[in-house]
C-alpha positions in Angstrom: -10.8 10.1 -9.2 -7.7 12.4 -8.3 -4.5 11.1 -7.3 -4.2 12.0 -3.5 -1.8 14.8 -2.6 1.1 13.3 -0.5 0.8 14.9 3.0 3.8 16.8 4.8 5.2 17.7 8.2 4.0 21.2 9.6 7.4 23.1 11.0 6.1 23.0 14.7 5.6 19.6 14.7 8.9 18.5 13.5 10.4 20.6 16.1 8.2 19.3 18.8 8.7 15.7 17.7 12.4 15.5 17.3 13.1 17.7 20.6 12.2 13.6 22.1 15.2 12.4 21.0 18.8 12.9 22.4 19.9 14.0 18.0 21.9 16.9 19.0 21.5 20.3 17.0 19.4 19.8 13.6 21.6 20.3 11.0 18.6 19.9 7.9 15.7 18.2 7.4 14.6 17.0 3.6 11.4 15.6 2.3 11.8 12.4 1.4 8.9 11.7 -1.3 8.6 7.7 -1.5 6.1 5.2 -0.4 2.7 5.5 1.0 1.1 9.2 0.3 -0.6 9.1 3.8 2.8 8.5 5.7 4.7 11.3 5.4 8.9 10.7 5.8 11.8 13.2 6.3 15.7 12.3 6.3 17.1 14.7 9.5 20.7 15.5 9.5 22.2 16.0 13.2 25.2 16.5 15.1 24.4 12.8 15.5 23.7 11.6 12.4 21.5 10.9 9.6 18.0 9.0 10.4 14.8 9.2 8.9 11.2 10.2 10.4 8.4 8.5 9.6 4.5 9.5 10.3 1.3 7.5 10.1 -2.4 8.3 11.5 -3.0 6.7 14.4 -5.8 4.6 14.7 -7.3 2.2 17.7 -4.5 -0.6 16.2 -2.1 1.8 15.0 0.0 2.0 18.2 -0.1 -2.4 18.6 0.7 -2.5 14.8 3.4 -0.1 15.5 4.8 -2.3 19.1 4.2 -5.3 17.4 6.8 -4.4 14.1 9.1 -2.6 16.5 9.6 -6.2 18.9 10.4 -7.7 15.4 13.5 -5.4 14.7 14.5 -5.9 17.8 14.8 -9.2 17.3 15.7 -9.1 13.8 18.9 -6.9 15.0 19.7 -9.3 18.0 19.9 -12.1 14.6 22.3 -10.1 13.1 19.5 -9.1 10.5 20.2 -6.1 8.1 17.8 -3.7 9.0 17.6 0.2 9.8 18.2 0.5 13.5 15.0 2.2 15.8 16.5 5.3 17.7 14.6 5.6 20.8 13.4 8.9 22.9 15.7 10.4 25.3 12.3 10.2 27.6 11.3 7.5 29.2 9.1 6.5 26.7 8.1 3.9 24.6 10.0 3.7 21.2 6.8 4.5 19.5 5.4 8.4 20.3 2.0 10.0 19.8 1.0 13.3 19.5 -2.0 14.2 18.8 -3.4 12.1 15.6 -0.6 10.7 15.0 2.2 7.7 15.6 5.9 9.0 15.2 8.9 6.6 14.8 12.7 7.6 13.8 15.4 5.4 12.2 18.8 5.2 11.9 19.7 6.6 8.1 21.1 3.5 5.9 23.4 4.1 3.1 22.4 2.3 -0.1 21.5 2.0 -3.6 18.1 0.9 -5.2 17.7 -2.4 -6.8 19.9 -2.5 -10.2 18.5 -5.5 -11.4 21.9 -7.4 -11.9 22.2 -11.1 -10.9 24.2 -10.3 -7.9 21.6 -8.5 -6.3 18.9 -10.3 -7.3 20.3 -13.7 -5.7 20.9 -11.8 -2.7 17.4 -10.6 -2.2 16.2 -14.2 -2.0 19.0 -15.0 0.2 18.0 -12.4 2.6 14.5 -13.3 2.4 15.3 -17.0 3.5 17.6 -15.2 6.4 14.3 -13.6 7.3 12.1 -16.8 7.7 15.1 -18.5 9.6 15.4 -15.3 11.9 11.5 -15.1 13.2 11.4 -18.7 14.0 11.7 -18.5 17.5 9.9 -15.2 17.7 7.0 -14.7 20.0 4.1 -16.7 19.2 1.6 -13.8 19.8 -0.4 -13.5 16.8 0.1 -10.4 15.0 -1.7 -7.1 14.9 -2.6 -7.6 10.9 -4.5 -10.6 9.5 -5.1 -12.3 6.3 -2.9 -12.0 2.8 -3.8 -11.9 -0.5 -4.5 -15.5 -0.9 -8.3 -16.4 -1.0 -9.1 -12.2 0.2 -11.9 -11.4 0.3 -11.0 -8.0 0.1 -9.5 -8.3 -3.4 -13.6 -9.8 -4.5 -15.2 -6.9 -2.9 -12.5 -4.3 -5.3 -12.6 -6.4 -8.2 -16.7 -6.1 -8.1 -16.4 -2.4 -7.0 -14.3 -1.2 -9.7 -17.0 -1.3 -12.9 -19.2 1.1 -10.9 -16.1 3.0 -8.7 -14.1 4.1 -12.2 -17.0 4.2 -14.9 -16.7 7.9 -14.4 -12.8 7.6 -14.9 -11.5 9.9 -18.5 -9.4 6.4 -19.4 -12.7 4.3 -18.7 -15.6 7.0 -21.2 -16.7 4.8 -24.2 -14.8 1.2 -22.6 -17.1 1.0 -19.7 -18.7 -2.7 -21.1 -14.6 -3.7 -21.7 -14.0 -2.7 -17.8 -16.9 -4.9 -16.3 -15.6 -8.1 -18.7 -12.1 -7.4 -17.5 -13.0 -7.1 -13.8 -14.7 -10.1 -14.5 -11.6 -12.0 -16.1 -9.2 -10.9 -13.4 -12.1 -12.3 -10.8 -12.2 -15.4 -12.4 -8.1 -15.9 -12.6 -7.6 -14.9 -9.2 -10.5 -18.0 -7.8 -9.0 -20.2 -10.3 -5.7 -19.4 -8.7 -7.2 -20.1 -5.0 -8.9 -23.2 -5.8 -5.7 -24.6 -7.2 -3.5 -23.4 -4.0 -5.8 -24.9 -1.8 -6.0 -28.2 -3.6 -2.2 -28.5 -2.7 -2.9 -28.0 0.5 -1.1 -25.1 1.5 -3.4 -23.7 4.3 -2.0 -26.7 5.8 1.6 -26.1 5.9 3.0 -24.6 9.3 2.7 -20.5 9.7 5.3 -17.9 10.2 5.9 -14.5 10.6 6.2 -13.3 6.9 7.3 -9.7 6.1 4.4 -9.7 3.3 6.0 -6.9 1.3 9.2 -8.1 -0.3 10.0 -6.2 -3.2 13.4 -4.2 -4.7 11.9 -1.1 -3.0 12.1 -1.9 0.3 15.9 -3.0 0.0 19.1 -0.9 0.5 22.1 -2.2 -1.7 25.9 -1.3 -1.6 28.1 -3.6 -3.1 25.8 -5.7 -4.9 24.7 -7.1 -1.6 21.6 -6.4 0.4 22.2 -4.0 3.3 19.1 -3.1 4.8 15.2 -4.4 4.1 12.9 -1.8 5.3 8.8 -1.6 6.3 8.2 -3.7 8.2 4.2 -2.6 8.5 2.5 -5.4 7.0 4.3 -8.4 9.0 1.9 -11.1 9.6 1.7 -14.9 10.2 0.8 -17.1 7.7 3.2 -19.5 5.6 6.1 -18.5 4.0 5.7 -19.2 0.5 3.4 -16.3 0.4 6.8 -14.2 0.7 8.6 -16.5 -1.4 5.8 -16.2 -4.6 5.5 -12.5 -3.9 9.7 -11.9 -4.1 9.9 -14.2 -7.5 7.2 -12.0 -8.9 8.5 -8.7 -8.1 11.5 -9.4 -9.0 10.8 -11.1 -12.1 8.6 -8.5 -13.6 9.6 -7.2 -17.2 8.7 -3.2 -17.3 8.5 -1.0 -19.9 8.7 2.9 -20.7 4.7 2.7 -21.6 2.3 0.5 -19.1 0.9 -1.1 -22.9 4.3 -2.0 -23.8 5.2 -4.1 -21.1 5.0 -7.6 -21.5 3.3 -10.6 -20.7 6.1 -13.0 -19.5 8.5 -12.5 -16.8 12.3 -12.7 -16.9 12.5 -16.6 -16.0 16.2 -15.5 -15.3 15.6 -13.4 -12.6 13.2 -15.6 -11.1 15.7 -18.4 -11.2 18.4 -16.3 -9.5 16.1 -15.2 -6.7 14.9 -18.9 -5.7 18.5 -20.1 -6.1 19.4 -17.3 -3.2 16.1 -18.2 -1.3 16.9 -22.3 -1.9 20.6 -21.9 -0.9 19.8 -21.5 2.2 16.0 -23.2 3.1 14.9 -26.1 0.2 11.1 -25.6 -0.8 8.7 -28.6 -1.1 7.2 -30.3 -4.4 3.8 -29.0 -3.1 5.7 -25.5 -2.7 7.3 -25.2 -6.6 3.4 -26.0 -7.7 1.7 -23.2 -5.6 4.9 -20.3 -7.0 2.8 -19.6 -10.6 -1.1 -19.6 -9.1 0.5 -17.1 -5.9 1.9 -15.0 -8.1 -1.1 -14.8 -10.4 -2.8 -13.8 -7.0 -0.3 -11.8 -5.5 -0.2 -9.4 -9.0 -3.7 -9.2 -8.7 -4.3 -8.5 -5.0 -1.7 -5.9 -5.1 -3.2 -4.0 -8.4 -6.5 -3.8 -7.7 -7.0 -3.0 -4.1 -5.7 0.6 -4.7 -6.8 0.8 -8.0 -10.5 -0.1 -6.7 -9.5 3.4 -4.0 -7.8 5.6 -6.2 -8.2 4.6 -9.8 -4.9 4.4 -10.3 -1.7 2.7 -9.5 0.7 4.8 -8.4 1.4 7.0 -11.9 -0.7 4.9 -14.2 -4.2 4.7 -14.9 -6.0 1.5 -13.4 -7.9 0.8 -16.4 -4.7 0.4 -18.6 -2.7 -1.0 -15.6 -5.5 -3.7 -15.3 -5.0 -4.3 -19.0 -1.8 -5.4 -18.4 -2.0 -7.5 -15.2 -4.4 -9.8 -17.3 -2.0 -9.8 -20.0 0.9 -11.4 -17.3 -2.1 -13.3 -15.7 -3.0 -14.8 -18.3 0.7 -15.7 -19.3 1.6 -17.2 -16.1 -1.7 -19.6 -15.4 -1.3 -20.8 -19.1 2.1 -21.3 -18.0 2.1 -22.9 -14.8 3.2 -26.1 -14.9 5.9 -25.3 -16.9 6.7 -22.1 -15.0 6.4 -24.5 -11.8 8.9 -27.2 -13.4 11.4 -24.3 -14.7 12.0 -22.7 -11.4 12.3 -26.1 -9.2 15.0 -27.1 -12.2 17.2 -24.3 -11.6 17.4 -23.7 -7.9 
């Protein structure tokens, strides 16, 4: 499988899109290579200002996707939440356009630095995140465009069986092909053993919320060790927060490495204790709660890897097969781990 190419802007469409919007003259316009290959982004320098465009393919939910995370920054802004600000058209037109295939939104341009990794900015990426979860609480109660998470997904089953028969072919895969089925079959198992002891606590009981289901360094701005801006909001959904809260402590918590075997099996327990003690500053989790962090992060790591891996055969620049190596490496770490992972984190925050 080949990596797709990233797709681009043509020159006449940016200069029919951006004549909607009252930016002044166009100063320059810079690719700006990061995030999804399929959704192109440019930063746009005006008389105005700085923003960024963003394109994605528009499909028959594209456009309520699109309205539905646009109402949400607008009430997220109203909070006083940090966030990029939407720029609308000059036309009487909705703040989303389409043209053609396509779905079209422009934001403000944020100054910030990526995630450093100190403690400073890691406590203040759970902070933000329990600032989020206060914020939607009295958003509408529609039910959001986007359903399900990676807990109990079906979707991550149906990749997990695919990939044996979807990479056999893969260079990284010739002469391991019996070691790919047994470790599809390993992460399989980890991730039901991981639903089955989630739902035992209960948590499909707890009350929903709007959850940003993509918290991770990348899609925060920092200046000043403090979180300025939290960006993407196109996988918002409803469903209870601790999804968010596991996802955060395990992406902020992973230990990389220069070489995907190198990379090892535990997680910096520090990091993970500074991001709950933002989070936990602000909102207190439950018992139940602490229990379910180690099994959603077991499923969250999983869900993430394999559903692009089962696409692509890869994730992002490394090869699926040795990147599914190592997520059943830190699986296998954390659900031997749990309890004690569980009764570490609640200690500290």
């Amino acid at each position: 499988m080949q990596q797709r190419q990233r797709e681009k802007f043509a020159a006449d469409e940016l200069a029919v899109v951006l004549s909607r919007y009252d930016l002044g003259p166009v100063e320059s316009i810079t690719e700006f290579a990061r995030g999804s290959r399929s959704r192109p982004k440019v930063g746009v320098v005006s008389q105005r200002g700085k923003f960024l465009l963003k394109r994605r393919h528009r499909t028959p939910r594209t456009a309520q996707r699109v309205d539905y995370a646009h109402r949400l920054q607008d009430h997220l802004a109203e909070a006083k939440f940090p966030l990029p600000k939407l720029i609308p058209m000059s036309t009487e037109q909705d703040l989303l356009q389409q043209r053609d295939a396509y779905v079209y939104e422009l934001f403000e341009y944020v100054r910030g630095q990526p995630y450093d990794g100190s403690d400073t900015e890691t406590r203040s990426a759970g902070g933000i995140l329990a600032r989020f979860h206060r914020a939607v609480v009295d958003f509408s109660d529609e039910e959001p465009p986007l359903k399900g998470d990676y807990h109990d997904a079906n979707p991550v089953r149906t990749a997990l069986s695919a990939i044996p028969g979807s990479m056999s072919s893969h260079e990284s895969v010739i002469g391991m092909e019996m070691e790919l089925g047994e470790l599809s079959e390993q992460l399989l198992d980890a991730y039901e053993y991981g639903c089955q002891q989630v739902e035992a606590l209960g948590m499909r009981d707890w009350p929903a919320t709007v959850i940003h289901s993509d918290w991770h360094p990348g899609n925060m701005l920092f200046r000043h060790r403090r979180v300025v801006a939290v960006i993407d909001y196109d996988s918002v959904r409803r469903s209870q927060r601790i999804l968010d809260v596991a996802n955060g402590t395990l992406q902020f918590s992973i230990i990389t490495a220069k070489r995907i075997e190198e990379w090892p099996a535990e997680m910096d327990q520090h990091r993970a204790h500074l991001f709950l003690k933002g989070y936990t500053s602000l909102d207190a989790l439950s018992k139940d709660e602490w229990a379910c962090l180690p099994h959603l992060m077991c499923e969250a790591l999983i869900a993430e890897s394999v559903l692009p891996i089962a696409a692509t055969g890869s994730f992002g620049r490394h090869q699926g097969f040795r990147f599914m190596r190592m997520v059943r490496r830190k699986v296998a770490w954390m659900t031997q781990n749990a309890d004690r992972i569980a009764s570490l984190l609640s200690d500290s925050a």
